[in-house]
Structure formats: C-alpha cells, structure tokens
C-alpha distance (Angstrom), angle and dihedral (degrees) to the residues before:
residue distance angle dihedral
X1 . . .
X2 3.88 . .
X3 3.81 128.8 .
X4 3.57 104.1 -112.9
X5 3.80 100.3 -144.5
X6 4.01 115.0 -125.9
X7 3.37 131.5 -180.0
X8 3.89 123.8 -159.1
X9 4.04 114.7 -153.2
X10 3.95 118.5 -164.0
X11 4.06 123.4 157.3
X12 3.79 132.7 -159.1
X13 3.70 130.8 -121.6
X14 3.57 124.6 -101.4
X15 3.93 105.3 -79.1
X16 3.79 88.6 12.1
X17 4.10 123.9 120.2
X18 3.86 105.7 176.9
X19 3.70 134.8 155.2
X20 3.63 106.5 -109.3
X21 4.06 95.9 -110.9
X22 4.00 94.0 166.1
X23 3.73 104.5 48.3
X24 4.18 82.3 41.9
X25 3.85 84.7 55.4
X26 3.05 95.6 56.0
X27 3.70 93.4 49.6
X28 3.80 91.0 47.5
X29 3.72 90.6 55.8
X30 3.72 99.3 51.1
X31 3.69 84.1 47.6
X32 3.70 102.7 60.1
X33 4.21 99.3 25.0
X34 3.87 97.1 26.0
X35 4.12 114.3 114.7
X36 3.79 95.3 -167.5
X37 4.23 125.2 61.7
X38 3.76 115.7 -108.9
X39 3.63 136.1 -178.0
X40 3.73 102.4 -147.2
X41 3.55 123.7 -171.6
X42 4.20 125.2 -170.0
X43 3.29 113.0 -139.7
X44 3.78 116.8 -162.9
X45 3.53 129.7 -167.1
X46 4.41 118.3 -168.0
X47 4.38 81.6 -172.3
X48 3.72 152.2 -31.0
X49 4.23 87.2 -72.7
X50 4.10 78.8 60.8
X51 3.67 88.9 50.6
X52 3.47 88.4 49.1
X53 3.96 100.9 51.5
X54 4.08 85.4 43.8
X55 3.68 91.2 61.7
X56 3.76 103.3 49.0
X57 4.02 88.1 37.2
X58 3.85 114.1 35.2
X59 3.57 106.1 4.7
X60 4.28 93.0 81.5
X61 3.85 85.4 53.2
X62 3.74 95.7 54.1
X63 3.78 95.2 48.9
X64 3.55 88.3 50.7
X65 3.40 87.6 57.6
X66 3.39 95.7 44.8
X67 4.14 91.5 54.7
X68 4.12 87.0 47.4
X69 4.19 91.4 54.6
X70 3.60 88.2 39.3
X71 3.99 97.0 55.3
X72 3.86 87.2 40.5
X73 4.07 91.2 62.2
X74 3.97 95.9 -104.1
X75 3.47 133.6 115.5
X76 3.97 117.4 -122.0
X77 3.96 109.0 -150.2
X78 3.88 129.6 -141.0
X79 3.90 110.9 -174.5
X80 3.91 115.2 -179.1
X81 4.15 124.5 -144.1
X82 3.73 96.1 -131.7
X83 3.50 125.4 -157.9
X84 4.08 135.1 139.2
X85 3.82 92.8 -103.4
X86 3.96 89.9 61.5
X87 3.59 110.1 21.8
X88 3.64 87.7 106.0
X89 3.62 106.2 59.1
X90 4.14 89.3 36.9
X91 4.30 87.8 52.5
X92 3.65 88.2 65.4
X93 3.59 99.8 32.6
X94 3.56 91.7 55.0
X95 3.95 88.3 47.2
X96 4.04 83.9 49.3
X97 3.79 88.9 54.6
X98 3.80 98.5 38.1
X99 3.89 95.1 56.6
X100 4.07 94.4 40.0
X101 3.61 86.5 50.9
X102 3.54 117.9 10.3
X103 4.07 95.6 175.6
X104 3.42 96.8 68.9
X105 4.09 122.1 90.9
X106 3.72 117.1 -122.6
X107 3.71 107.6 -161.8
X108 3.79 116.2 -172.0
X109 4.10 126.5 -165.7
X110 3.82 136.9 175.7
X111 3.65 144.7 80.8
X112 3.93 93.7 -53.6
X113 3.42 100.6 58.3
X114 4.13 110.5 54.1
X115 3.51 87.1 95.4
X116 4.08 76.9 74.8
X117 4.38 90.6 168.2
X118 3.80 84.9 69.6
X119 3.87 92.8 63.8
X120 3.64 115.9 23.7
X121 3.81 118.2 77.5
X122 4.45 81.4 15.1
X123 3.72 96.4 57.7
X124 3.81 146.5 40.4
X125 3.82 91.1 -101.6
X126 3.63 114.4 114.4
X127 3.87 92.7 -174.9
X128 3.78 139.4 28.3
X129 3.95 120.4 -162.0
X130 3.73 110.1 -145.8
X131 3.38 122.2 -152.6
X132 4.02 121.6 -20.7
X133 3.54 102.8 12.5
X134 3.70 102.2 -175.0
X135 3.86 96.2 95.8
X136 3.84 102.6 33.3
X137 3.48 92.9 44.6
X138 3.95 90.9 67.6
X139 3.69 91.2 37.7
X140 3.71 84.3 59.2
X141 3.82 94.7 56.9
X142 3.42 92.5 39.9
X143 3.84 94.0 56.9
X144 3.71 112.0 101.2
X145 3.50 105.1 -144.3
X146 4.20 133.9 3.0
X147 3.84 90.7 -101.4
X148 4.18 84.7 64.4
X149 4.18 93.4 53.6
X150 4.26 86.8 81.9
X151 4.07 82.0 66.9
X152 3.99 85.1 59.6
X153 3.53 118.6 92.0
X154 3.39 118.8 -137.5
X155 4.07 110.5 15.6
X156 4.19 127.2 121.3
X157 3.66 117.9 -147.5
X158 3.78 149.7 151.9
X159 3.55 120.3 -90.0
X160 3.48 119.1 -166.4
X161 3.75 116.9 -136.7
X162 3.88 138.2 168.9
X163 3.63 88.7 -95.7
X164 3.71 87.9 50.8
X165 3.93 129.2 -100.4
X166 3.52 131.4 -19.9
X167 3.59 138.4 171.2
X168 3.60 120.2 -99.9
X169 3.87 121.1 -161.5
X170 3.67 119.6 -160.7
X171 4.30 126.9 -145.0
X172 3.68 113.6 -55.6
X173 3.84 109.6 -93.5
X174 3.55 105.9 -114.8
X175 4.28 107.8 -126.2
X176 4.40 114.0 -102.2
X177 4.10 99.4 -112.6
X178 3.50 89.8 -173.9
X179 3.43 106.2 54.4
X180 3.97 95.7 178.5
X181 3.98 84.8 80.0
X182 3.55 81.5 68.4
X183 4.41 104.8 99.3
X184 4.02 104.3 -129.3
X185 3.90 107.2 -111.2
X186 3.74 84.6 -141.9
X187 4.39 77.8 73.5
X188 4.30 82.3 68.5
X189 3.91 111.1 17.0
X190 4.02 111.1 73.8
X191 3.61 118.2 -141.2
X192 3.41 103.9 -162.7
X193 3.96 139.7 34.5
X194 4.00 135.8 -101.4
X195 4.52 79.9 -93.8
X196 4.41 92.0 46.8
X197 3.78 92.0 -105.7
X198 3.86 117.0 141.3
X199 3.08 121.8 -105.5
X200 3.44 103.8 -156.5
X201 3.75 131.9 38.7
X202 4.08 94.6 -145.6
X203 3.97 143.2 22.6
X204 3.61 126.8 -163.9
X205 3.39 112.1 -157.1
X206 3.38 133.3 177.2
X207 4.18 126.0 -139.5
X208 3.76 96.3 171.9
X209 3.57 136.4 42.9
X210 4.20 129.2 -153.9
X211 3.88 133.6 34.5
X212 3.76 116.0 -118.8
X213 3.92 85.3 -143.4
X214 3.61 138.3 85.5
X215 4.17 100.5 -155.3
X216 4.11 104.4 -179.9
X217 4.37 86.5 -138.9
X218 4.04 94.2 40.8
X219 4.09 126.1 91.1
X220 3.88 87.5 -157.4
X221 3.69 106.7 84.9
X222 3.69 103.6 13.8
X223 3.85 94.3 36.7
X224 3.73 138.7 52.5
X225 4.15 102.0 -22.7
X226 3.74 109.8 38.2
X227 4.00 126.5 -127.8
X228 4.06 98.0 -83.3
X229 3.53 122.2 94.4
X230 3.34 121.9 -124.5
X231 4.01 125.6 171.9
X232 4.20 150.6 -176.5
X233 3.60 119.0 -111.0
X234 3.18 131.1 -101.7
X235 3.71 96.8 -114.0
X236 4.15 84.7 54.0
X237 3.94 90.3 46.5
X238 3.84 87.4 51.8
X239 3.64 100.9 52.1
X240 3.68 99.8 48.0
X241 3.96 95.5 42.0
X242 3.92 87.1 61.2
X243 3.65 85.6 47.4
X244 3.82 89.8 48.8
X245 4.09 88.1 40.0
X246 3.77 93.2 43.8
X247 3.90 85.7 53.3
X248 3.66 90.2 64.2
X249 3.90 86.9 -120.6
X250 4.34 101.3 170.3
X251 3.63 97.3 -156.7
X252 3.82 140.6 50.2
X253 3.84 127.0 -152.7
X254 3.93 126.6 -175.6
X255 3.49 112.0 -160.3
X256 3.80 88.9 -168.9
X257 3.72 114.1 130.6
X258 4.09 103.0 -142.3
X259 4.38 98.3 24.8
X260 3.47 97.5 -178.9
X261 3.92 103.7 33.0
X262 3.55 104.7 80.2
X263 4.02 109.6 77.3
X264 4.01 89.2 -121.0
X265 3.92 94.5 60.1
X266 3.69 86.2 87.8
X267 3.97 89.6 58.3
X268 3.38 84.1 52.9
X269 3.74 99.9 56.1
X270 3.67 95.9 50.8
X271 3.54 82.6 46.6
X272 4.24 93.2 57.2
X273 3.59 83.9 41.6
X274 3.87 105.1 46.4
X275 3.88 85.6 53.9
X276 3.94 89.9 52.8
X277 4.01 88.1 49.5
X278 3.71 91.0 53.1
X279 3.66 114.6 30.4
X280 4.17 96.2 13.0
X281 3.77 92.0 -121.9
X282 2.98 137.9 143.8
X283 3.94 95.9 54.6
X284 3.89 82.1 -167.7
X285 3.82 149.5 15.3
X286 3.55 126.7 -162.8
X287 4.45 133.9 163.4
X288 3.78 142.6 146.3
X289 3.93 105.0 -70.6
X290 3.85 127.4 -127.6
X291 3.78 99.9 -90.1
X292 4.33 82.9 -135.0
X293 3.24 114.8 71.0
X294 4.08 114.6 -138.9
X295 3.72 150.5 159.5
X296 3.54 87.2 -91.0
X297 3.55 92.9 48.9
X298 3.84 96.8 47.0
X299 3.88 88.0 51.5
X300 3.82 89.1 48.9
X301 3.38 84.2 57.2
X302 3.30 104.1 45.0
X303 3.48 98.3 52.0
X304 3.53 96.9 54.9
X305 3.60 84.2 51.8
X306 3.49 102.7 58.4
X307 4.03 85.6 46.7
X308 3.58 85.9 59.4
X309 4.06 91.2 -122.6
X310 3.75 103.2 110.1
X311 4.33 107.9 103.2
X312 3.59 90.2 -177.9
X313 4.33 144.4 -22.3
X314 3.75 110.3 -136.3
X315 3.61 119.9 -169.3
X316 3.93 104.1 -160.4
X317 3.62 103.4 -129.9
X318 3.94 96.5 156.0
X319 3.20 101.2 178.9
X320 4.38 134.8 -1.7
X321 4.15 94.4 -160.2
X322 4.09 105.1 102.9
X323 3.89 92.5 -138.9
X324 3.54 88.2 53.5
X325 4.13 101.0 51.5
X326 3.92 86.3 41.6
X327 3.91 94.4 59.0
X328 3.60 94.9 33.8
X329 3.79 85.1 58.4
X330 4.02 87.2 -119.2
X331 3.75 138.6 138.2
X332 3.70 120.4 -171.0
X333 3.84 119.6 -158.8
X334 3.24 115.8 -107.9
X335 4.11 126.1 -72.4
X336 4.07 94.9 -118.8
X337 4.03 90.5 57.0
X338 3.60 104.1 47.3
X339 4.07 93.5 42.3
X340 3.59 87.2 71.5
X341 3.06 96.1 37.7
X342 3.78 93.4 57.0
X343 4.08 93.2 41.3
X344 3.82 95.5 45.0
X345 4.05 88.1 52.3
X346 3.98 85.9 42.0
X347 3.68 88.6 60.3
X348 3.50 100.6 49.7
X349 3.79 90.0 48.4
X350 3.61 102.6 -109.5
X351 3.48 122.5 154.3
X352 3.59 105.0 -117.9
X353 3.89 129.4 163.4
X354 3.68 144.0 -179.6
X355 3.60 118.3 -137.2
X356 4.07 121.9 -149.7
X357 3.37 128.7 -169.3
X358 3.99 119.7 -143.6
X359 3.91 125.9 -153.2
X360 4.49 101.9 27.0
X361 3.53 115.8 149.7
X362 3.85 107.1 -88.7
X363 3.84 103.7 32.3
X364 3.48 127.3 101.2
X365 3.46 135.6 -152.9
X366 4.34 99.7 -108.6
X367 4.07 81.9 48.1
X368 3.70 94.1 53.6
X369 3.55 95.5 50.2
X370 3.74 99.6 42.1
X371 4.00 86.8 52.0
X372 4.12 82.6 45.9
X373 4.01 86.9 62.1
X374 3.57 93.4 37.9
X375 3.79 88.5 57.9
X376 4.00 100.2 39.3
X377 3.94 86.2 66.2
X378 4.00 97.3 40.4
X379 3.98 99.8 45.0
X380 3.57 126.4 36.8
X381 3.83 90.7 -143.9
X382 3.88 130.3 35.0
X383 4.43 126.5 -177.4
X384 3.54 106.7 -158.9
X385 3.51 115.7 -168.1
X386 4.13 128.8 -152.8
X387 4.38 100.2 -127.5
X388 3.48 104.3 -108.0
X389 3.86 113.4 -165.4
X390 3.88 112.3 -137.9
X391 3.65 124.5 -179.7
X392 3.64 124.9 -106.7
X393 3.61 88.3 45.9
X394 3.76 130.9 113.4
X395 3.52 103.9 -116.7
X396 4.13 87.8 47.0
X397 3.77 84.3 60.7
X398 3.95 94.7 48.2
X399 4.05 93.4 41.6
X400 3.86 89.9 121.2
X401 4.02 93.2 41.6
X402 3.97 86.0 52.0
X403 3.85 94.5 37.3
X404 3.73 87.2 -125.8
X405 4.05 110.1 -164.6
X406 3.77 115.2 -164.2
X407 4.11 155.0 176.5
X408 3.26 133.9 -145.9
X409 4.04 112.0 -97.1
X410 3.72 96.5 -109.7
X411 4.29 105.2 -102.5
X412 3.72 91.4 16.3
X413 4.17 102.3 80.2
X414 3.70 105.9 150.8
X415 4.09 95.5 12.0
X416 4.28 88.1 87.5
X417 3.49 98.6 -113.4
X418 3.92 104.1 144.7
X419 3.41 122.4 176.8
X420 4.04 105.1 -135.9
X421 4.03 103.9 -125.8
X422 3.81 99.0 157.6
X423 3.48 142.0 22.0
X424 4.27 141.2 159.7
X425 4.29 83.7 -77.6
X426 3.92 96.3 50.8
X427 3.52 142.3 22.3
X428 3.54 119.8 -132.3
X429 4.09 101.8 -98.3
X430 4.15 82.0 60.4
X431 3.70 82.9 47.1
X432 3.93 101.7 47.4
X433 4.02 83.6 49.4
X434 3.72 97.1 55.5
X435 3.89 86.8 57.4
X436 3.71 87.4 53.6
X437 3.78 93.6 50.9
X438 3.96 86.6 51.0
X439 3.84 93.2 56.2
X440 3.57 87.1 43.9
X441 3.18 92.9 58.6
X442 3.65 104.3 36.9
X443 4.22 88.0 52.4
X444 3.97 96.8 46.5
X445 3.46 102.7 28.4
X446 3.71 116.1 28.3
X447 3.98 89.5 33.8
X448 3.69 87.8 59.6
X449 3.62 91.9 -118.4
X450 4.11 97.7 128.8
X451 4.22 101.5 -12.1
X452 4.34 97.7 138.4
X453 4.38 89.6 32.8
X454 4.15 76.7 57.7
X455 4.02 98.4 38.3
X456 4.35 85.9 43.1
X457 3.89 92.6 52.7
X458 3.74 93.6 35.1
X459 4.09 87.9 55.5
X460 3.64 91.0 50.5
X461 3.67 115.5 112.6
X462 4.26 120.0 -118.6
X463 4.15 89.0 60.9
X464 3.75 96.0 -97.6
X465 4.32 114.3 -149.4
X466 4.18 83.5 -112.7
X467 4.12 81.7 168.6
X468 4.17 97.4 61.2
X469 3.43 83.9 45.0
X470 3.85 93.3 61.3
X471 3.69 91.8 36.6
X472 4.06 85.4 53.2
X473 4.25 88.6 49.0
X474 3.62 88.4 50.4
X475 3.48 92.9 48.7
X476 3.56 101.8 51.3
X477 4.29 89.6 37.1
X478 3.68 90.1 61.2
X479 4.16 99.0 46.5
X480 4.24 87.9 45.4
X481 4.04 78.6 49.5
X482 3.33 102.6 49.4
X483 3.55 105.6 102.9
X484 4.12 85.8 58.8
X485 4.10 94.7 45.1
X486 3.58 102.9 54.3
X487 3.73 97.5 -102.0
X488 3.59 94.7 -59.2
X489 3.89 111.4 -174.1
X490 3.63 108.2 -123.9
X491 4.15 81.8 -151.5
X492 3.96 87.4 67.2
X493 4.02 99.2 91.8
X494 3.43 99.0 -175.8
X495 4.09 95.9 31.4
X496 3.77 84.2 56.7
X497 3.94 89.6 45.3
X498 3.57 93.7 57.1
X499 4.10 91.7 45.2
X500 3.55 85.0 58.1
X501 3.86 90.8 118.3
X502 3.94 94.1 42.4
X503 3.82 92.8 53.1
X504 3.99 95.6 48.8
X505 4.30 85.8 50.1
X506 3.87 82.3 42.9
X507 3.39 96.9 57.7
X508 3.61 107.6 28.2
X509 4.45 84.9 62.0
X510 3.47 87.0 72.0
X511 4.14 113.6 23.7
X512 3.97 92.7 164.2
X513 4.00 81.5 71.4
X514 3.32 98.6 33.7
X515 3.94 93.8 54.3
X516 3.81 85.3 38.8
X517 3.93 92.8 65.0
X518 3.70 94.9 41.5
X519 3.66 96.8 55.4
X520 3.70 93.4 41.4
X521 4.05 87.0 58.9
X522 3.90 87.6 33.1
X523 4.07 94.6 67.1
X524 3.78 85.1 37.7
X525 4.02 90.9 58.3
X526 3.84 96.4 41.7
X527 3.89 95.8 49.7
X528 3.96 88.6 53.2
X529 3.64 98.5 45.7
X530 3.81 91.6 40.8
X531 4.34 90.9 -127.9
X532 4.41 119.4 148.1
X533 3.74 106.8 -71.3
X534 4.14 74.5 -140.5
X535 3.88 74.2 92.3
X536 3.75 83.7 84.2
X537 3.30 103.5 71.3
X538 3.65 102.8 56.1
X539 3.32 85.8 63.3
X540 3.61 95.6 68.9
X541 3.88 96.3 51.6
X542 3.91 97.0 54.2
X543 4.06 80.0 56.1
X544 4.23 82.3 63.5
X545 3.79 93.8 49.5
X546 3.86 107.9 32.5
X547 4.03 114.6 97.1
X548 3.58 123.2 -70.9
X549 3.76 126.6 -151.1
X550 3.92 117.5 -124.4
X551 3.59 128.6 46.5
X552 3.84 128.4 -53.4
X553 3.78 114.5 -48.3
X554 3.79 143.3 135.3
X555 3.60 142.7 -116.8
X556 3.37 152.0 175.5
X557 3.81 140.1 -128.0
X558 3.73 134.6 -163.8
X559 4.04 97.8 -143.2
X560 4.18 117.7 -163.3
X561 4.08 86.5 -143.7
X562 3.59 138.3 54.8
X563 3.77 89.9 -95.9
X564 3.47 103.7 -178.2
X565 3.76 93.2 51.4
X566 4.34 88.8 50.2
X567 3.70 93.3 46.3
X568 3.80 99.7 45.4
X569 4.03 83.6 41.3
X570 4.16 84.3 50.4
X571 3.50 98.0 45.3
X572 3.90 97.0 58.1
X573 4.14 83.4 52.2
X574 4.04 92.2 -110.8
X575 3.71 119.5 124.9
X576 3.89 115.1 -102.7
X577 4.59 114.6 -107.8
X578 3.79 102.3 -100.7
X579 3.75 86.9 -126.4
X580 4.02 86.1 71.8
X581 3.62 80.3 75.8
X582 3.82 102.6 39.2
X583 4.07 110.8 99.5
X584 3.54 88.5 -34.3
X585 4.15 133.4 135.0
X586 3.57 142.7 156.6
X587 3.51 150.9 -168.3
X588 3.58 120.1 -125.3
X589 3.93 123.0 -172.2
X590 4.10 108.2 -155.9
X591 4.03 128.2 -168.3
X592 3.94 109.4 -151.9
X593 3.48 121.7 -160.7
X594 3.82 95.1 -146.4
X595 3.65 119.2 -151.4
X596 3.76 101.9 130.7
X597 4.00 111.5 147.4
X598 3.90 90.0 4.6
X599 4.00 110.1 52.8
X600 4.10 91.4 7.6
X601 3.75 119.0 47.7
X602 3.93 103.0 154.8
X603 3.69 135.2 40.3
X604 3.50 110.4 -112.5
X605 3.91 86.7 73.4
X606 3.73 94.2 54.6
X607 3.54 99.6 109.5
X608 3.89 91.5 55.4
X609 3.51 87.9 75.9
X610 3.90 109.2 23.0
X611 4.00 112.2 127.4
X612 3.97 130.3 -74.9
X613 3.59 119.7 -136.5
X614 4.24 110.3 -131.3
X615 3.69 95.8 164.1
X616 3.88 144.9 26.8
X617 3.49 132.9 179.4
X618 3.65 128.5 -175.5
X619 3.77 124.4 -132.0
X620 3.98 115.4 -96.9
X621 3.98 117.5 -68.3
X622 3.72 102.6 -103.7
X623 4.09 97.7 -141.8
X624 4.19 93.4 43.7
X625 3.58 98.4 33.2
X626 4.28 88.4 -138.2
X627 3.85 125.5 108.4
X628 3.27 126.4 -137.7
X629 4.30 128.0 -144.1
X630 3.37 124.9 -140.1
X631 4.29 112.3 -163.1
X632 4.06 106.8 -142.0
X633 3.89 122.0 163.2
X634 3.93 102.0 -169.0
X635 3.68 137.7 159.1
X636 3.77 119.0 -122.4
C-alpha cells in the first residue's frame, strides 16, 4: 500500500521555543496503533517570520506532493495544531493550501476548534477533531475512503445533503484512562542535533490530563479534556525527563491544569529538582497551579524554591466580586487564608502572584478596581488578564444570555479571539476603562517602573483608590510621550492597551521625564487624598532598580530614605517604620543588566532585567560626622 503523505503543522507562542510534543504525539500514536503506512512530517513554526520562510521555501514542495498523491488515487493530509495564539496565521494558511490544492484534507485539532460550527462550511478545514485527538486522528488516516470517517469517533465535518451541507458529528470519543498507552513523542521528535546541541530552548509536557473544574471563561474543563484527572506514571515521567534533561533542554513547562493537586505532584517536584541537583537542568519550571492552595502545594512550592526553579506561584483568584465567582462557576477560599498565605511566602522571598481576570459576566468595573487595591497590598505580585472569549467555552455559549459585547483580539480577526468589552454588569465605557487600568498596570507595575511606590500606598491604611492613581500615571505618561508614540490619544482605552509595550520602551528612553511626570501627579494625589507625603520618596528608589536601556553598567543613587530598610520591609508585603523616612538617606550602588529595546521589548518581562543592588552606604552619622559601609550583594 502507499504512504499517504501527511504533514502535521503546530506554532509557538511569542517568546516561546518548545519541542513540538503534541503534533509528535500524534505521530507517535499513528506509529505504534496505526493500520495504514504514513509518511508524517512535523512541521514547526517558532512565529509568523517562520511561517513566512516556510511558504517561499517548503510550501511549493508540499503541494507538489500533494498533486503527485492526488493523481496516484491517495489522499495527502494537512492537520493543523490549533490553539488561540496561532489560529490566525493557520486560518489563512489553510485557505493558502485549500485553494492551491483543493483535493487535499486539512484536518485541524485543539482547544480552539470544539466549537467545530465556527469552522467547517466557513473555513478551508475539511475536519475538526474534538476532544482527545490522539486516537481518532489515526483512525482518520487509516479510514479508506470518506464514507468510513462516520466509524471514527470523535471528528466534525460537512456532509453534503440535498438540502445542501451540514455538519455531521460522530460518537463522543471516550477519554484514554491509561495514559501510559499513549507512545512518548520524545520516541519521534529529536531533541538535539547531529553535534548534541538542543534544539529547543523549552518543552511543555504534560503528566496529567483533565481539570476538576468547570470555569464558565476556561476551555479546560468544559472544552476539549473533560474535568477528571487522569495522569502518566512516574516510571513514564522519569524516562522522558532524562531524555528532555539529556537534551540539554533549559526550561521546563507543565501544561497540567491543577500541578500540585494530585498526590503524585510531589514525586514530581523532587523529580524536577533531583535532575537540577545532578545535571543543573532545568534552569526553570513553570505550569498552571492547583486552583486550592494546600500543604502539599506550599511544599511544592517551596521546594522548587529553595532549588531556585520556581519563576512565579499564582494563586488563581480570577475575580473577588460574588456575582462574578457565582457565574464563572468559581469559589475562592476565603480572604483570611490566602493573606497569610501570600505574606508568609512574601517573607521568604518567593515569587508569588495573584492572577485577576477583567471583563466576566457579573463584575463591574468599581468592583474590579477595589479588589485591584485590595490585592496590591496583600500580594507582592498580581497577572491580570484582559477576558478573552474562546469558543467551546460556557460563557461563549451564553454570550446572548449575558449580553456579551466584544472586539476582535487585535491580529486574531477570524481565529475567535474577542476581547470581552461589555456585558449585562457593565456597559462598554466601564469596559474600555478596565483595559486601561490593565495597561496601566502592566507598564508601571509589572515593568518595574513604580512596583514598591504601588505596594507602599496600597499598604497604607484608609483604603486608598491605588487603581485611579495608575490610570491617572498612565494618563499623564502617555500625553508627556506623545511626540515618541505617534500621537496616541490617551482617551483611546483599548488603543492605549494594545501600545502597552510601546509606552513602557517610550518611557523607560528617557526615565528623568518619566519619573518627572509621576512625581508631579504623585504630590498632586497625596495632597487630595490626605496620605504621608513620605510617599515621595519611594518613588525615587524604584527609579534605581527599574530597567535601564544600554548594556550592563552601574550606578549610583543618593536616596532621601533608608532604602534598603523600606524595600526589604516592602518586599515581605509589611509597611516600612516611619522613622525609615525621618532624617534618613542612603547611597545605593546598582548593577543593571541592560537589555531594554534589544533583549526586552514589552513589559511583562521588566523585572528580568530590573537593577541589582552590590553596594549601600548610609548617609554620614550626624554626632561623629563619619559614615560607615555596609558590603551586600543581593538580588532584587
């Protein structure tokens, strides 16, 4: 019999170098449990300039194969990695491929597409796999003629009829339980080259499959995987991390949904962490967090702490407005248990975060940003996310019930990314604004630009509006930066929102401005709302640590505070001793990486590069007239 040729498309994320485990999953499943001989080819994509270079170099090739399998009676297959970040680019790819060769079957899978009604009939997709596509994905190239794919579980596809064509949805593919009879795609994707040098820079892998939860906005649950967990052994997990460690592969991703609530995720810590003892990789670990925290979570944490592999800890709060968690189909523990949580992880210097969602179905915009301030002086770091509505999920199926209003995600047009702007709890001024309080956010706080002047006010007692504060710095940042922004109108919420990374390069090019502005509107804010014009002088030592431009250097700065006392005081979330600020200054030396505009173009990767303090020196002793030095090499 004849190789029908396939080809398997999948993409990266922006930033995001990873071996292509799911296409190669795929390909090891077909291998071991497939009856008919295929040629299949991964094709891998790091971004759209990958995309680009494909087409002009490879892409002629392929159709000519297509044509040659085509005149010999096969059918040449074209299945497509789908997810939101690259729906986009693989719409019109597909509709590239479709129209140059419109015999050959494009077959697309993945969380995107299980709202299957949205691309068949619309699209150049002939087929969409719902749910686990491992097993019906074979089946499908194993079928030997279209009338054979209603035997395949799982598949979506057009079926012509004389009233014209409708989609026809096969039996429900029953979930794998034991997920060891999946083949490893580490069997078929090599990690390394001909000389041993990775290939790659990341994997995410996956050792569990299901979420427990049912979250109206998420595709986890009530999408593609179902809500029971499922997951590898340990014995599997082990072989193909030393593969993956062996590879030299830097960087570990879990694309688990709950890491940490499965009695086994502790295994697989002092797995990650007995490969970093002995062969010093991975250099990182990241994954989607248990949404409970619990002892076995904390020591989870903890121990990937003290291995010095833990980027961040998010506890996935979402949302603190009632109406909001009850439509969402969310409860949140309780304040008092994860406050300490959050300040007993400040203190030891782990990275923890909360993570809020803005625009679900029953918040509002004067909720959101009173649970913003609420956070700012609980956690030292919080991800706030834009609501994106994606298909297959709950709240896409109830967008008419809920009223939902939405725009296109800019760059994703037909792929169904919709930014959430309106709703039955706010109109869409309230929901234009909450966008602008997310960029203001993301440019002042997570870029490093004014994090502890945030954290100090936020701690302050009286409940002080921390988020129209931002919103006012933001304001005023992007009309002093006009002349470098192209004019943007700081009165264009989501224009600003999506400029987010051109007004934190803006700024940062000229920080004596920058820093100018903010404390002009700074003394302004304090005088109205009657807080300690101490406030001032925090101001001036995020200026020392936040990212510089140029390559690494140091500096010094002549501080009118005890600085090192109010930022190690700020960084375990506790509110610096007034006499910190009392006839107090200091001297700090900082080293900055640089990188700014070259290495970091975008805000959320500020603190990668912000400044590390390698000498302080207090002002002169008032009664001897000497000053003393105190040597400190510390990490900021």
């Amino acid at each position: 019999m004849q190789q029908r040729p396939v080809w398997l498309l999948s993409m990266d994320s922006d930033g995001f170098w990873a071996a292509p485990l799911t296409t190669g999953g795929l390909k090891a499943y077909h291998q071991q449990y497939g009856q008919r001989p295929c040629a299949i080819e991964l094709v891998h994509f790091r971004d759209q300039s990958g995309i680009d270079a494909w087409r002009a170099q490879s892409l002629p090739a392929l159709l000519q194969s297509c044509e040659q399998s085509l005149a010999a009676g096969g059918l040449p297959v074209i299945g497509f990695s789908m997810y939101t970040w690259n729906a986009a680019p693989f719409l019109a790819l597909a509709r590239e491929i479709k129209q140059a060769c419109p015999g050959a079957l494009l077959v697309a899978g993945g969380p995107h597409v299980q709202q299957a009604e949205d691309y068949l009939g619309s699209e150049a997709f002939d087929v969409i796999a719902l749910g686990e596509g491992e097993a019906s994905f074979s089946e499908l190239l194993d079928a030997p003629d279209r009338d054979a794919w209603a035997d395949v579980a799982g598949l979506a596809y057009l079926q012509h009829t004389a009233e014209g064509p409708v989609i026809h949805t096969t039996g429900e593919r029953a979930r794998t339980v034991a997920l060891d009879e999946l083949p490893s795609a580490l069997d078929v994707v090599p990690l390394a080259d001909s000389q041993g040098r990775p290939l790659y820079d990341s994997v995410a892998y996956e050792t569990s499959r299901g979420c427990p939860f049912k979250c109206a906005f998420c595709e986890w649950g009530t999408g593609a995987i179902g809500t029971k967990m499922y997951q590898f052994s340990m014995a599997r997990i082990r072989r193909d991390w030393e593969i993956i460690i062996a590879a030299g592969i830097r960087d570990m991703w879990l694309a688990d949904s709950n890491f940490g609530a499965l009695r086994e995720d502790l295994d697989k810590a002092r797995l990650i962490c007995e490969l970093k003892q002995r062969t010093g990789l991975p250099t990182s670990f990241a994954t989607s967090w248990s949404k409970k925290h619990s002892p076995r979570v904390q020591d989870i944490v903890l121990l990937l702490h003290r291995h010095q592999l833990l980027p961040h800890y998010q506890l996935a709060l979402q949302t603190l407005t009632p109406e909001a968690l009850r439509l969402s189909n969310r409860q949140n523990m309780q304040a008092n248990k994860y406050q300490p949580i959050a300040q007993q992880m400040a203190e030891a210097g782990v990275p923890i975060a909360a993570e809020l969602i803005w625009g679900l179905p029953g918040d509002n915009l004067a909720d959101f940003q009173r649970n913003l301030d609420t956070l700012l002086g609980q956690f030292p770091n919080i991800n706030i996310f834009g609501y994106t509505l994606l298909p297959g999920t709950e709240f896409y199926r109830r967008r008419d019930e809920y009223r939902i209003e939405t725009l296109p995600v800019a760059g994703y047009g037909k792929a169904k990314g919709e930014y959430v702007i309106g709703c039955h709890s706010f109109d869409r001024e309230q929901g234009m604004a909450g966008y602008f309080l997310i960029a203001a956010h993301i440019v002042l706080v997570h870029g490093h630009v004014l994090p502890l002047t945030t954290r100090y006010l936020a701690l302050l007692p009286g409940e002080l509006p921390v988020s129209s504060l931002l919103c006012a710095l933001l304001t005023d940042l992007v009309q002093a930066f006009r002349d470098a922004l192209d004019d943007l109108d700081p009165r264009d919420c989501m224009a600003v929102y999506e400029a987010r990374a051109r007004i934190f390069l803006a700024i940062l090019k000229d920080p004596a401005r920058c820093y100018a502005v903010i404390n002009q509107r700074l003394g302004d804010w304090l005088a109205e709302h009657g807080a300690p014009l101490s406030a001032l002088a925090v101001p001036a030592i995020d200026q020392a640590f936040c990212p510089r431009y140029g390559q690494r250097h140091r500096a010094s700065h002549a501080l009118p505070c005890a600085a090192t006392a109010v930022k190690t005081a700020l960084d375990a979330m506790r509110l610096p001793d007034t006499s910190a600020f009392a006839g107090h200054a200091e001297t700090l030396t900082v080293e900055y990486p640089g990188g700014v505009g070259d290495m970091i173009r975008e805000p959320d990767a500020g603190g990668w590069v912000k400044g590390l303090v390698v000498d302080n020196r207090p002002a002169a002793d008032s009664s001897s007239g000497t000053a003393s030095t105190i040597a400190v090499v510390s990490v900021v």
